[in-house]
Steps between C-alpha positions, in 0.01 A plus 500: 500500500162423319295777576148601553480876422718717326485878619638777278621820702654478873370828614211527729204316352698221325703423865220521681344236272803307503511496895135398503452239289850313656356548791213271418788224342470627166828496318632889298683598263559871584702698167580843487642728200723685769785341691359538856130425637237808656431640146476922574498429854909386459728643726838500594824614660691804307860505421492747866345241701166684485163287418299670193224399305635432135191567326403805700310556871287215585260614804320241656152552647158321523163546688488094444578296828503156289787641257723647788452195729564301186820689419629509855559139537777573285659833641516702738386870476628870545231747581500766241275755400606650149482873438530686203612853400441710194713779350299771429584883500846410655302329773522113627101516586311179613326257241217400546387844507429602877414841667837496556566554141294742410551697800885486403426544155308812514572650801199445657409333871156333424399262756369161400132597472596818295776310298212271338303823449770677313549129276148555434488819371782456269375152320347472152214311569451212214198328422692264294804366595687326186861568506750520815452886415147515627612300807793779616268822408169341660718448822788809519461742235680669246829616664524201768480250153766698340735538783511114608292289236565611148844474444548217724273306300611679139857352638381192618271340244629726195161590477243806622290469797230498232581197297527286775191320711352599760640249697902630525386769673258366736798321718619807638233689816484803597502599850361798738693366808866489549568134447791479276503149454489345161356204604189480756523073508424340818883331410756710418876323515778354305655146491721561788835295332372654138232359239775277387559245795156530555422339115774272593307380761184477325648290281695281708316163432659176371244463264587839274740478279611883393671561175568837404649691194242246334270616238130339459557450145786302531382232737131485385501251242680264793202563717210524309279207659570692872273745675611913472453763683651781244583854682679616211361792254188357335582623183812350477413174599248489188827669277338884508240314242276805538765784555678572791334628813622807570689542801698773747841401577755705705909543513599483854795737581705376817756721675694442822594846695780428737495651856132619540328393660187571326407658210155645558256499732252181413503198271392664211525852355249568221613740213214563310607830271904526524724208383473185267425234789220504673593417819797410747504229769752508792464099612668545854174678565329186397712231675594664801890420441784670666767607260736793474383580149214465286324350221234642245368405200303755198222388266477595220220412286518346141344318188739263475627237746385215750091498515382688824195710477214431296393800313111535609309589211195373346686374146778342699197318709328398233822309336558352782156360501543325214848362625326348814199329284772335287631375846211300596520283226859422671422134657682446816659901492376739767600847446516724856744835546582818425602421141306189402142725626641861375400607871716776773456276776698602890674231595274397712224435241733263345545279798107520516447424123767220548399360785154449351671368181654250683172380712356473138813333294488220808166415492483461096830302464489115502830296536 
């Protein structure tokens, strides 16, 4: 069919766009590099008959009620709250840090009052905060950075806690309560039938046509006169003219145990000192299924590989500033993402980014 838009990615953003702007009669093109739609987000059922996440845990949670009432038109939900464990000292203690950690930790029975007393006393206090470094000492201290935040991050990024912005570590809180939560979002759940069906019913419109395994490059001379909405690394898209932006990926371990009927004690199990991976996800925990054995899956971090983190630091910013000037001499390209705006955003900030995209793509195209 003759289309109006062409959208490059079907993960978040670029379906949400997709299932906006056919909404309002406009006619997409949907392509994806991969063979299946929800980008990251994919998910799907194991050779056991378990659901897992392909591309590691996806947690949903927002504190927006126009993304979740957005979202829920096209699933239905499963309350979950995700919690998260950290090996430390031969000890699965909570993360976020809590009381209940450092109680556990070092043997101590603070209540909640004394417990942000004794994180007090044993902070380095910075006037400046530059580097992710700053950020952990400033809030926890020496030992409480090395225990949970150093090597994590050394494993995770490849890099020191002091080479890295400030920014990395500022997602993680620390708490003087016992809420061992992850999250604190107003909405907490997961796509009740998985992330899949639900992207299969965001993009269940006559007027999208989806082609995957399909590479930008080789349809773009065919639809060079048509509106795009690119989703895709930015610095491919302009052929890494600058350099490549430097990027995180991750190789995702999967393991079925047979007959258990689970494998630890929460979703995730943080291993911030021993082991390779940093971290193992048990996805019955997550779902909710009922099966007589189990699924998990380790990360480990690496250079090489499918783009998934951008590495915050001020050089890597600054290239990527002169990627996104070159874009807006693009006519009739908007760029909006992950990878086409070098940007961690939750999954929730990318239905929010795309759902403005879209209000903004409608209103600027003419038939």
């Amino acid at each position: 069919m003759d289309v109006d838009f062409v959208i490059v990615g079907a993960g978040f953003s670029g379906s949400v766009i997709a299932e906006r702007l056919a909404s309002a009669g406009k006619r997409i093109l949907l392509i994806d590099k991969r063979g299946h739609v929800g980008g990251n987000a994919y998910d799907e059922i194991d050779n056991n008959g378990i659901l897992i996440h392909k591309y590691g845990p996806h947690i949903f949670h927002t504190n927006s009620d126009r993304i979740f009432e957005y979202l829920s038109q096209f699933t239905e939900w499963r309350p979950y709250e995700h919690r998260v464990l950290a090996r430390v000292d031969n000890q699965l203690l909570p993360i976020p840090i809590n009381r209940d950690t450092i109680n556990r930790l070092y043997n101590m029975d603070l209540n909640e009052e004394e417990t942000g007393e004794y994180i007090e006393s044993v902070r380095i206090a910075k006037d400046t905060i530059s580097t992710s470094e700053d950020v952990v000492l400033n809030s926890v201290g020496e030992d409480l950075c090395e225990k949970f935040f150093r090597g994590y991050t050394k494993k995770q990024w490849g890099m020191d806690l002091s080479e890295l912005s400030p920014g990395v570590a500022a997602r993680i809180p620390t708490r003087t309560n016992t809420d061992d939560r992850y999250f604190t979002d107003k909405y907490q759940a997961m796509p009740k039938h998985g992330y899949t069906k639900m992207f299969e019913r965001v993009l269940d419109n006559d007027l999208i046509d989806i082609k995957l395994s399909t590479d930008y490059g080789d349809i773009k001379e065919k639809y060079q006169d048509v509106s795009v909405i690119y989703t895709g690394p930015i610095d491919e898209y302009f052929c890494h003219c600058f350099g490549p932006l430097p990027y995180r990926s991750i190789k995702f371990a999967h393991e079925h145990i047979p007959d258990t009927h689970h494998y630890q004690p929460v979703g995730t199990v943080n291993y911030p000192n021993d082991q390779d991976f940093t971290r193992i996800t048990e996805f019955k925990h997550l779902t909710g299924q009922e099966h007589t054995g189990t699924s998990i899956v380790r990360e480990y971090p690496q250079s090489e590989g499918d783009p998934y983190y951008p590495i915050p630091r001020a050089e890597n910013e600054a290239l990527y500033q002169k990627y996104k000037a070159l874009s807006r001499s693009e006519k009739n390209v908007l760029f909006t993402g992950r990878l086409a705006q070098y940007r961690y955003y939750n999954m929730d900030q990318a239905v929010g980014a795309a759902l403005k995209t879209a209000e903004i793509a409608a209103n600027t195209h003419r038939d």
